[in-house]
C-alpha positions in Angstrom: 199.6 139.1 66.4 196.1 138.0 65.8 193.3 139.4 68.2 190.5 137.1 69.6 187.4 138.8 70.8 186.7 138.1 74.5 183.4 136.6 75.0 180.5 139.1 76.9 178.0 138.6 79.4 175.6 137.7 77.2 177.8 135.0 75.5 178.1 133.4 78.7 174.8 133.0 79.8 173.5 131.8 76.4 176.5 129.5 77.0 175.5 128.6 80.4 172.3 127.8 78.9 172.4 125.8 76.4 174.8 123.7 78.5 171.9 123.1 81.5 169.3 122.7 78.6 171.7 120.1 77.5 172.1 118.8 81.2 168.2 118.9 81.7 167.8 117.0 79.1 170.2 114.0 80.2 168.5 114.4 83.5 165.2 113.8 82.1 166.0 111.0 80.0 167.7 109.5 83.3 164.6 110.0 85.1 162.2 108.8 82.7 164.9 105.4 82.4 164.8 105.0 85.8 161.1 105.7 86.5 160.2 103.0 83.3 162.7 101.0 85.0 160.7 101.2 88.6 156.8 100.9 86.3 158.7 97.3 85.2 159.7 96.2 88.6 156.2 97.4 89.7 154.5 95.8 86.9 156.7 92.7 87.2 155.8 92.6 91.3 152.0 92.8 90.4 152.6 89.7 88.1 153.8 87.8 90.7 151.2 88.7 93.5 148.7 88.0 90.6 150.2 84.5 90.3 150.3 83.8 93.8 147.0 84.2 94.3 146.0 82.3 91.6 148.1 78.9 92.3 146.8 79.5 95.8 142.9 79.3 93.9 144.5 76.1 92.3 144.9 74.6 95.3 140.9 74.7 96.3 138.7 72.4 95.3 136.3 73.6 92.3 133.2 74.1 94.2 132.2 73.7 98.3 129.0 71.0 96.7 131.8 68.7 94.3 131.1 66.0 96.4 127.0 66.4 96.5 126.5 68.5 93.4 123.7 66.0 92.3 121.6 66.3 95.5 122.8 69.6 96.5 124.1 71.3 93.2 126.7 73.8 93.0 127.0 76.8 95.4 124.6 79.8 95.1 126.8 81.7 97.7 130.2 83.1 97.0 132.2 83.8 99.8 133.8 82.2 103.2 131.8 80.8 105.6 131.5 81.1 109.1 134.8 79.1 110.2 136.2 80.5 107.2 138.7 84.1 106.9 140.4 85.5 104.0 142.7 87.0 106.1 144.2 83.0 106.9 144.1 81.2 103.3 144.8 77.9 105.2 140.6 78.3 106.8 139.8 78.5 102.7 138.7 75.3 100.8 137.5 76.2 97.7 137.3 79.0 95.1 134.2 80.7 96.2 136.1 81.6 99.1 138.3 84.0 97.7 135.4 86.8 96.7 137.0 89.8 98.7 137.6 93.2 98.2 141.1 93.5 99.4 143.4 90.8 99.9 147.0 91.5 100.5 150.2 90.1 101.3 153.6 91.0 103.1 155.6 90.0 100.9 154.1 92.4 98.5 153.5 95.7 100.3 151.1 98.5 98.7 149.4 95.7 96.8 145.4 95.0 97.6 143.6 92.4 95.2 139.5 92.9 94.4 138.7 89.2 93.5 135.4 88.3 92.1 134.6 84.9 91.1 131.4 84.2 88.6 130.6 81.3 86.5 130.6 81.5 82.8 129.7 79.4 79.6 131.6 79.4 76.3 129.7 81.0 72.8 131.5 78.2 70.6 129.9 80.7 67.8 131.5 83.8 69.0 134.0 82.3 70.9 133.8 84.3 73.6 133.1 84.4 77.8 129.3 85.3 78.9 128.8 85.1 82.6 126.0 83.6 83.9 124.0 82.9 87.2 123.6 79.3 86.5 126.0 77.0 87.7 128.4 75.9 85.1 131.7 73.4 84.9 133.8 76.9 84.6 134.0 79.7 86.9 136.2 82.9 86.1 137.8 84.3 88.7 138.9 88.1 88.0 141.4 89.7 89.6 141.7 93.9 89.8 145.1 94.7 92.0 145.6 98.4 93.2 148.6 100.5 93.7 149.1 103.4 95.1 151.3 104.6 92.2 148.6 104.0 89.1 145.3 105.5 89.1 143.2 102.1 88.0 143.6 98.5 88.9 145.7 96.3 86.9 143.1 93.3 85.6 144.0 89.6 85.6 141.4 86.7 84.5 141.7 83.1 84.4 139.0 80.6 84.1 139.2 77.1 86.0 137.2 74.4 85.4 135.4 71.5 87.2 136.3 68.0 86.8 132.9 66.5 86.9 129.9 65.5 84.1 128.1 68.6 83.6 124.6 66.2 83.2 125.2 66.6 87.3 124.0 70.1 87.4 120.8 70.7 88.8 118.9 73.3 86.4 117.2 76.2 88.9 114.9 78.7 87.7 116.1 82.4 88.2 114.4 85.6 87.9 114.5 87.4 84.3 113.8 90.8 85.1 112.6 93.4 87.7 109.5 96.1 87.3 108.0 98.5 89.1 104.6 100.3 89.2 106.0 103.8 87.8 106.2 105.4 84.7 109.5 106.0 82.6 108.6 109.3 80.8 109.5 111.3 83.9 111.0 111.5 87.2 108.5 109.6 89.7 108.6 111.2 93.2 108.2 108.9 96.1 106.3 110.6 98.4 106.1 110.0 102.5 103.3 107.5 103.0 103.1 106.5 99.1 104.4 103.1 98.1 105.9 101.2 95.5 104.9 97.7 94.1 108.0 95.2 92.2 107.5 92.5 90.4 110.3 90.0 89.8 109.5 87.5 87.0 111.0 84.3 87.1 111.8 81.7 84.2 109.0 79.8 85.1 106.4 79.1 87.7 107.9 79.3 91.4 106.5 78.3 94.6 107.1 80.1 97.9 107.8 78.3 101.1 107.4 79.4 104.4 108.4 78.6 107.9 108.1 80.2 111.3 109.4 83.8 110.9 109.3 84.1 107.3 110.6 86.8 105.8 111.4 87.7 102.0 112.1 90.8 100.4 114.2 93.0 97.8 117.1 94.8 99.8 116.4 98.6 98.5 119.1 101.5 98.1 118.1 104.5 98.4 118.5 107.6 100.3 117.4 107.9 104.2 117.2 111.0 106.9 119.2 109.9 110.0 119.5 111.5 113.3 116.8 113.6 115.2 115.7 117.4 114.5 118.8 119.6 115.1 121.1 116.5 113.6 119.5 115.4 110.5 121.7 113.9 107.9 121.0 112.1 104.7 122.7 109.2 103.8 122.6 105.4 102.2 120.7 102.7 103.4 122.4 100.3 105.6 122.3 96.5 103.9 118.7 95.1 104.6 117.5 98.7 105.9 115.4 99.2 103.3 112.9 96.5 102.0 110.4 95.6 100.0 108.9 92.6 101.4 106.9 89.7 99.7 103.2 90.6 98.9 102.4 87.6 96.7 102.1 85.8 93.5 103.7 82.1 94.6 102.5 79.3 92.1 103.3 81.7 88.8 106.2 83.2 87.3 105.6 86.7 88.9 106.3 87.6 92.4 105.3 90.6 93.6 107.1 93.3 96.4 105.7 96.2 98.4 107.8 99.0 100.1 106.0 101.7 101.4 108.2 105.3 102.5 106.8 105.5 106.0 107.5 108.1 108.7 109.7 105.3 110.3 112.1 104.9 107.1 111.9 108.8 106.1 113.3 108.2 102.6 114.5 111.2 100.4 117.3 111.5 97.9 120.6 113.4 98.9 120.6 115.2 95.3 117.9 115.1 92.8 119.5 112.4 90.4 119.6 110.0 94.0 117.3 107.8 92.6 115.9 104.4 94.0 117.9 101.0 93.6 118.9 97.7 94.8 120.9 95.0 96.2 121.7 92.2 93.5 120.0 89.2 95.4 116.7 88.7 96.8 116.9 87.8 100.8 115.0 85.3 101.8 115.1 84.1 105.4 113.0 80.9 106.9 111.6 79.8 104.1 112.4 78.8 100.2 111.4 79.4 96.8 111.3 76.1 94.7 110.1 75.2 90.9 107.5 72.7 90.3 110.2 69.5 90.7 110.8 71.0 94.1 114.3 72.6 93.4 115.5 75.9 94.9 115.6 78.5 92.8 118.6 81.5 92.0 117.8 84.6 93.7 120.0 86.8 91.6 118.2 89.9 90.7 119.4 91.5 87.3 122.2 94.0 87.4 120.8 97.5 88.0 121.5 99.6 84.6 120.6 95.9 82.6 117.6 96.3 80.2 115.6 94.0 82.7 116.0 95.7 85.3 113.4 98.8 86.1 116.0 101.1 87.0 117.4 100.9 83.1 114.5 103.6 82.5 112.7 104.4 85.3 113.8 106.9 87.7 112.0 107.0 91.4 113.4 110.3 93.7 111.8 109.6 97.1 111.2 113.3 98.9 111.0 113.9 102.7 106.9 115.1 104.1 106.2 118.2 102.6 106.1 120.8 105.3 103.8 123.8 105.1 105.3 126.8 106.2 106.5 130.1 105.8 108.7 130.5 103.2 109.7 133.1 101.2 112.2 134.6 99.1 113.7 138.0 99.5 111.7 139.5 97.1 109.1 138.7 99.3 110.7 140.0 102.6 108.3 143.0 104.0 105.7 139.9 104.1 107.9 138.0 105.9 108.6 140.5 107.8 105.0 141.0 108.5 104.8 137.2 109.6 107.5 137.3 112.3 104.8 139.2 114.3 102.3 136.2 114.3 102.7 134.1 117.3 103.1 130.2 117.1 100.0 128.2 118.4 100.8 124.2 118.9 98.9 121.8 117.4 97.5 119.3 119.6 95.3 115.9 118.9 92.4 117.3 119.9 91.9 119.2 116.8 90.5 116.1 115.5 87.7 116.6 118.2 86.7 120.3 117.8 87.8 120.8 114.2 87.1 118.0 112.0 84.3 117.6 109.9 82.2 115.0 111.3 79.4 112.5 109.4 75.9 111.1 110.4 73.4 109.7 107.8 73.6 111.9 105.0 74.5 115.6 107.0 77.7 116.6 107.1 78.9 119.0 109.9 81.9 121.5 109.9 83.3 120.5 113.2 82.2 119.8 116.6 80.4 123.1 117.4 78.3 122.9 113.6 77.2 119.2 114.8 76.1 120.4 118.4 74.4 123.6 116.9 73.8 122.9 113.2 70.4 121.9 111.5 69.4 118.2 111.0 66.1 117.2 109.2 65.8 114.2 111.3 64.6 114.4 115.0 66.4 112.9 117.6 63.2 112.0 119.6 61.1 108.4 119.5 57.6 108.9 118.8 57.0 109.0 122.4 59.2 111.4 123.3 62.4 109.8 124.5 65.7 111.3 123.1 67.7 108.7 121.2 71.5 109.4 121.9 72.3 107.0 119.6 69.9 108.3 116.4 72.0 111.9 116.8 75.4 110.7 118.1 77.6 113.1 116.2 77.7 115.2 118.9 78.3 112.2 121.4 81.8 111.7 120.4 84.4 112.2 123.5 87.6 113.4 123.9 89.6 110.4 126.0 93.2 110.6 127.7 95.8 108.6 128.7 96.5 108.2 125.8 94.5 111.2 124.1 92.0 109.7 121.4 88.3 110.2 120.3 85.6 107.9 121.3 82.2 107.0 120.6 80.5 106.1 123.6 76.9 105.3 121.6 75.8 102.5 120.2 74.8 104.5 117.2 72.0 103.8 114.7 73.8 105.4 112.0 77.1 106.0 110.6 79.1 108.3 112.1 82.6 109.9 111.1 85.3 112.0 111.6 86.0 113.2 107.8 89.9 114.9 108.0 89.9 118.7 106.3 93.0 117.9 104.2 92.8 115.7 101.5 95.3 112.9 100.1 95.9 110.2 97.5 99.4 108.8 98.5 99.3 107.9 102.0 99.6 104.6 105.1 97.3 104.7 107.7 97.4 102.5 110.6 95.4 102.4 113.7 94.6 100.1 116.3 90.9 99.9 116.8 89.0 99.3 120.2 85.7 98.4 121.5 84.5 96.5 124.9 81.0 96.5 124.5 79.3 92.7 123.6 78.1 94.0 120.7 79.5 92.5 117.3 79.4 95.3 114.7 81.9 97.8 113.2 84.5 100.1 113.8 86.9 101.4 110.8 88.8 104.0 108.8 87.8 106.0 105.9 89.8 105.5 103.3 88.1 108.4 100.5 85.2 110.3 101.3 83.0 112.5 98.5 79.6 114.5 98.9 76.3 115.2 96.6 77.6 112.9 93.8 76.3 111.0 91.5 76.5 107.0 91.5 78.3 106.5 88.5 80.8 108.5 86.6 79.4 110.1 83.6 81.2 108.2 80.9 80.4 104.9 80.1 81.9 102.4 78.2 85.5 102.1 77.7 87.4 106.0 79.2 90.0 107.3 80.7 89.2 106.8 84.5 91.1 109.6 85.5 89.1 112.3 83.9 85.8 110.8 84.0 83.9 113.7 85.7 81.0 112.5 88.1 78.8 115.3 88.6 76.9 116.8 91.6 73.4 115.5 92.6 70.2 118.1 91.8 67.7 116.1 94.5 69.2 116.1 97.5 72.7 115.4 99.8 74.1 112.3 100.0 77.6 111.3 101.4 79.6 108.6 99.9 83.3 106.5 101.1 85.1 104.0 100.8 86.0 102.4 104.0 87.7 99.9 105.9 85.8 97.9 108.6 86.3 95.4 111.0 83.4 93.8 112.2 82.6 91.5 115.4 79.9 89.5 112.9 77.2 91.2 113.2 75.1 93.0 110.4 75.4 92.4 106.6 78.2 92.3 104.4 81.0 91.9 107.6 79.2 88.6 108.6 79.4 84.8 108.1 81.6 83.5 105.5 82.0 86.8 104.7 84.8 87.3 106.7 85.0 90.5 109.5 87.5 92.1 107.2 86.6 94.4 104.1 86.4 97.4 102.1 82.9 99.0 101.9 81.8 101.0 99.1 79.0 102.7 101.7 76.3 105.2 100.3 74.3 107.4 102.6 71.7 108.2 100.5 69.5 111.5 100.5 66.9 109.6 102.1 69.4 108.7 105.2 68.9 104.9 104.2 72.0 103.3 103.9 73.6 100.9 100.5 76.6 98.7 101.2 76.2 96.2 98.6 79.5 96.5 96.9 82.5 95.0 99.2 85.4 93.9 99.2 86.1 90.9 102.3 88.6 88.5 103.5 88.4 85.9 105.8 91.5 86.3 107.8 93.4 83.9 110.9 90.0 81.2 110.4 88.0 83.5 112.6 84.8 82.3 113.6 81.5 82.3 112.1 79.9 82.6 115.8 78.0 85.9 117.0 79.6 87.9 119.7 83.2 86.7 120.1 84.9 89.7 119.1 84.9 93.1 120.6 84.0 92.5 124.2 86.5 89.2 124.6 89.0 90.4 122.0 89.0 94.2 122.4 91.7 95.6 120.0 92.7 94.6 115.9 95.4 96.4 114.2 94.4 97.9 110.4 96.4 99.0 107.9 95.4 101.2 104.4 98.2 102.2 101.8 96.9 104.0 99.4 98.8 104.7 96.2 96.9 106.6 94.0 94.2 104.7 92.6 95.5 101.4 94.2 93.9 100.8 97.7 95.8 97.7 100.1 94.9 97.0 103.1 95.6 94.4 105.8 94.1 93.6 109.6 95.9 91.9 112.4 94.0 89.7 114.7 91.1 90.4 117.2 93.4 90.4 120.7 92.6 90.7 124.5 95.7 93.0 124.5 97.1 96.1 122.7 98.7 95.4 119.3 102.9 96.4 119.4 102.1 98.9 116.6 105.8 98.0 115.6 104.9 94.1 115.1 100.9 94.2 114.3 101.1 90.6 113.2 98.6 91.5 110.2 97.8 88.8 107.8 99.5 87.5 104.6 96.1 87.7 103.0 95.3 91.5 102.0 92.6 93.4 100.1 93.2 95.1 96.8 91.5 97.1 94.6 91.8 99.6 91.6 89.5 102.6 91.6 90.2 102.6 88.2 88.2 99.2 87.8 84.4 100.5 88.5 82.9 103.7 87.3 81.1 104.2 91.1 84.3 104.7 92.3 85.8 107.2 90.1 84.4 109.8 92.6 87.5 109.2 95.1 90.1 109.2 92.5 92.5 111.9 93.0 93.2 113.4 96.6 89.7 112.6 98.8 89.5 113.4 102.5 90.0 110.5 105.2 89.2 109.5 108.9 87.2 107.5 111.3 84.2 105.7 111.0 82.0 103.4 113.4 78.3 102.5 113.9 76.0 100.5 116.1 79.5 99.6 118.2 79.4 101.6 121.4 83.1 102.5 122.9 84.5 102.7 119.6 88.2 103.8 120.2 91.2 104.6 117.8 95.1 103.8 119.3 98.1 104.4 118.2 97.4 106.1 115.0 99.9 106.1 112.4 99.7 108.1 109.2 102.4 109.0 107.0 101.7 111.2 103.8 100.4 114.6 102.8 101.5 117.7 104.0 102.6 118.3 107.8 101.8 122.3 108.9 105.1 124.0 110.7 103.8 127.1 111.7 107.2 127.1 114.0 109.4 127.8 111.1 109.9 130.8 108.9 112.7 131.0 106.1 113.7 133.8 103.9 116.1 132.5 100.7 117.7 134.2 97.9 115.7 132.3 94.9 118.9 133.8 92.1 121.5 131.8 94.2 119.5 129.7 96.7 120.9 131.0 99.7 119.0 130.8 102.6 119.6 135.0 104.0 117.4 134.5 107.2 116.0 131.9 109.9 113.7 131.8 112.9 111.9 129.4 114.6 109.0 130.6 116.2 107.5 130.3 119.6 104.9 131.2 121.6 106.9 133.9 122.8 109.3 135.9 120.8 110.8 134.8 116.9 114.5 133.6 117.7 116.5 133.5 115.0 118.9 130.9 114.2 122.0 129.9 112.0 121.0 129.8 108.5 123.7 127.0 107.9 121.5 124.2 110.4 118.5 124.6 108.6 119.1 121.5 106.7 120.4 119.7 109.9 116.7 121.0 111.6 114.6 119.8 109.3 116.1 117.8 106.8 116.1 117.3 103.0 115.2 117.0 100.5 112.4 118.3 101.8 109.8 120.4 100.1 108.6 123.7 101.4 104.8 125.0 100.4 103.6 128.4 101.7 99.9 128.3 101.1 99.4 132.4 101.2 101.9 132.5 98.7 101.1 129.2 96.9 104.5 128.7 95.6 106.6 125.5 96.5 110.6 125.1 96.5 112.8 122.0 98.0 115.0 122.3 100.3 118.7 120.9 99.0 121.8 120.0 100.6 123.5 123.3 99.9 120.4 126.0 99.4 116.4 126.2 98.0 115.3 126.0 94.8 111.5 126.1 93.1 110.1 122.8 93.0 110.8 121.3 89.7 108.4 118.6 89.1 105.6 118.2 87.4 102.6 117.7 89.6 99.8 117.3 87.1 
């Protein structure tokens, strides 16, 4: 009898497995059957939502305008109107209408359809589709439909045309390209009070049209600190949050747009590649831009990325104030250590009364105790004896409250400043200036100030302004600024047709005479020519100086019986500009120059409501201690005038905000403060 070996453990398993690799395999091929089988159902579901929505389009007419394209043209504006909703296709009457981001539909559940609608033109040489802002007799419409189950959109295109002659078609002019006023070799840093000029160029000349409540700007992106200290957050800018309003340029091709980062926008990056964009359209509201025939023109900017568009190559990173404080890293902790001892002493606004510098003919005195106890070669005395206040009013000036503010009670012979002890070249300035007295002369700002130099640069000819070295006077003291006056028509340039507006190139010379011969003026609102109907009738006019580098703007509001609203100074369309690269006498203020007050022979010369944003803002009240390997911030206080506190390392961004950069001026190293730690400061600040 034959024997049969019985089969062993091991012979069953292997068994056992080959059978459920067998079984596993059948499984699989079942479930990849039936999940093809639910892709195809899927697909097939999409295809008919696609469909849908496109014999819904075909029931629209082509364009809202078919019936008035040749006095109106086609639509500009995709989109539904105001008694229009996407959400009930029975409110919709023509294609335009459909531009959504999510259309859906019950009858096809998970399915959301992105519809954007463009017009296009045929290449009959290439024979292909090239979109275009011009209105066409074809518009695509381009559908992208999401499902939860595949990770991109499924794309659908069809292009309808219009059943009308194309000769209809009103030809508009549109702009070509977008620049700004920044380099694209490096990263530009956008800094608190510094600004930023576009330039749109159109196709050919435009003319701007305004009516009451004009407004016209480029709607910027970029990066904004929200909330209040101990909430700080950054985030995006809101639609129209952000703009860079009309400056000029109507009757050319080139249109030009300021924005400036003032300490009510507080722009700053989130990361360090956060860089400065836009909104695709131009926003114009009460008002128009037309060609020369009269016809509106397309607002559609050029696609950001495009080759004419600025932000193809040039990157702009706006940064938060820097703050001066104490700072350190914890290689550097038995000094900050050491600092936790110092007490905190506030600030207050009367430091620009004891501790500025202050100005009178050509002396220039440390602060308020220098000009009440210093040397002056002139004498204060008439020939018979009377003391002139007004011949040594430096140490006239008052402290005022309610609200606090300097004041020059004197009607003084000379001018006299306040000269700030910090020194800037990216900053706004605003302030509202004041005088009741019937006198009709000038009260101002100092844009750049400079001592003992020499008139003129010492390079002639053509040079490179920025290193053009003017050198120290050998005979003498002079002091030198630029500044910004407002005048009630009284002495020479600020007088007549001149205008009471203007820029002053203003020389005290070593002699104490003064030179104002070079000027810049505008005759602003048609103010009048008469003496003596400013100042004591109309006591207050808003100014306003951005400097940006060597490019100095600046605007005035009106001469009004009342205080300006600083947030709506009403200043004029017309503005004064001008290069300090342009004139070898100015090259002296090029680069950071001090700044301040100015008046003379204007008794009661007041400052309100002074605005500045730029330079660096001194927080004594903060101390950090950071890890500079890893960025981690280790320890925090905020200082009083009691006790240091400490505080939770993890809200120091939420206290102060970022990106922010951090300067500690006994150390003289700089960082910026990130979202998620410190690290040096890593741009070049030649």
């Amino acid at each position: 009898m034959k024997k049969f070996s019985a089969f062993t453990y091991l012979d069953v398993i292997s068994g056992l497995t080959v059978i459920l690799i067998v079984l596993g395999s059948i499984y699989g091929a079942i479930r990849l059957v039936e999940k093809t089988t639910q892709e195809n159902t899927l697909v097939s579901r999409i295809d008919s939502f696609a469909n849908w929505i496109f014999e819904e389009i075909n029931l629209r007419k082509f364009d809202e305008n078919i019936e008035s394209i040749e006095e109106n043209g086609l639509t500009l504006n995709f989109g539904t109107e105001a008694d229009e909703n996407i959400n009930n296709l029975s409110s919709l009457d023509d294609i335009d209408d459909f531009v959504t981001e999510d259309l859906t539909n019950t009858a096809f559940p998970q399915l959301e359809a992105n519809i954007i609608v463009n017009y296009v033109d045929i290449d009959l040489e290439t024979n292909s589709i090239i979109p275009t802002i011009n209105p066409t007799t074809l518009k695509r419409v381009k559908l992208n439909i999401r499902h939860p189950s595949f990770d991109s959109p499924i794309n659908y295109t069809k292009i309808f045309a219009g059943n009308f002659d194309p000769e209809l078609l009103i030809v508009r002019s549109y702009p070509v390209g977008i620049t700004v006023n920044r380099s694209s070799d490096q990263i530009n840093i956008l800094e608190l009070g510094a600004s930023l000029t576009f330039t749109v160029e159109f196709n050919s000349d435009v003319f701007v049209m305004q009516d009451d409540n004009f407004e016209f700007y480029i709607d910027i992106k970029s990066g904004v600190l929200a909330g209040s200290e101990g909430s700080y957050n950054t985030r995006p800018s809101n639609i129209g949050e952000v703009k860079a309003s009309y400056l000029g340029g109507s009757g050319t091709r080139f249109l030009t747009f300021l924005l400036t980062n003032s300490a009510e926008l507080q722009l700053s990056g989130s990361d360090l590649d956060d860089y400065i964009g836009y909104r695709p359209n131009l926003v114009m509201q009460n008002g128009s831009v037309r060609d020369i025939e009269g016809v509106e023109v397309l607002y559609g900017l050029p696609n950001e990325g495009e080759a004419a568009s600025f932000t193809s190559n040039v990157n702009i990173l706006p940064l938060l104030q820097e703050f001066n404080t104490k700072v350190y890293t914890t290689e550097d902790e038995l000094a900050f250590n050491r600092e936790l001892a110092v007490r905190f002493v506030p600030q207050s606004a009367r430091d620009i009364f004891n501790n500025w510098p202050r100005t009178e003919r050509n002396v220039y005195f440390a602060n308020k105790a220098d000009a009440e106890n210093g040397e002056r070669w002139y004498s204060c005395f008439s020939t018979n004896g009377n003391y002139i206040r007004g011949w040594c009013a430096s140490i006239e000036w008052e402290l005022l409250a309610n609200p606090e503010r300097v004041s020059q009670p004197e009607n003084v012979s000379y001018l006299n400043t306040f000269i700030s002890p910090d020194s800037l070249e990216n900053y706004t300035f605003e302030v509202t200036l004041y005088s009741n007295n019937r006198d009709d002369d000038y009260v101002g700002l100092v844009i750049a100030y400079e001592r003992n130099k020499e008139e003129y640069c010492s390079i002639a000819g053509d040079h490179d302004p920025n290193t053009c070295i003017t050198e120290e006077i050998s005979n003498g003291i002079n002091n030198k600024f630029l500044i910004l006056m407002r005048s009630g028509n009284g002495f020479k340039p600020l007088n007549a047709d001149n205008g009471r507006f203007g820029i002053i190139y203003w020389q005290e010379k070593t002699n104490g005479a003064r030179d104002t011969r070079t000027y810049w003026s505008r005759r602003v609102f048609d103010e009048s020519t008469a003496r003596n109907q400013n100042w004591e009738n109309n006591q207050y006019t808003r100014v306003k100086i951005v400097r940006d580098g060597n490019i100095i703007k600046a605007w005035t509001g009106p001469f009004t019986n009342v205080l300006p609203d600083p947030d709506n100074p009403q200043y004029s369309e017309d503005y004064i500009e001008i290069d300090l690269a342009n004139d070898r006498r100015l090259h002296k203020f090029i680069g950071k120059r001090q700044y301040g007050y100015a008046t003379i022979s204007q008794a009661s010369s007041q400052y309100y409501d002074v605005s500045l944003a730029g330079g660096t803002l001194q927080r004594r009240d903060v101390q950090i201690l950071f890890d500079l390997s890893s960025g981690n911030i280790t320890r925090y206080y905020k200082k009083t005038d009691g006790d240091p506190i400490e505080q939770d390392v993890a809200r120091l961004q939420s206290d102060i905000g970022y990106l922010r950069p951090l300067y500690n001026e006994e150390t003289g190293k700089k960082y910026l403060l990130m979202r998620d730690g410190i690290i040096e400061y890593p741009f070049n600040e030649d």
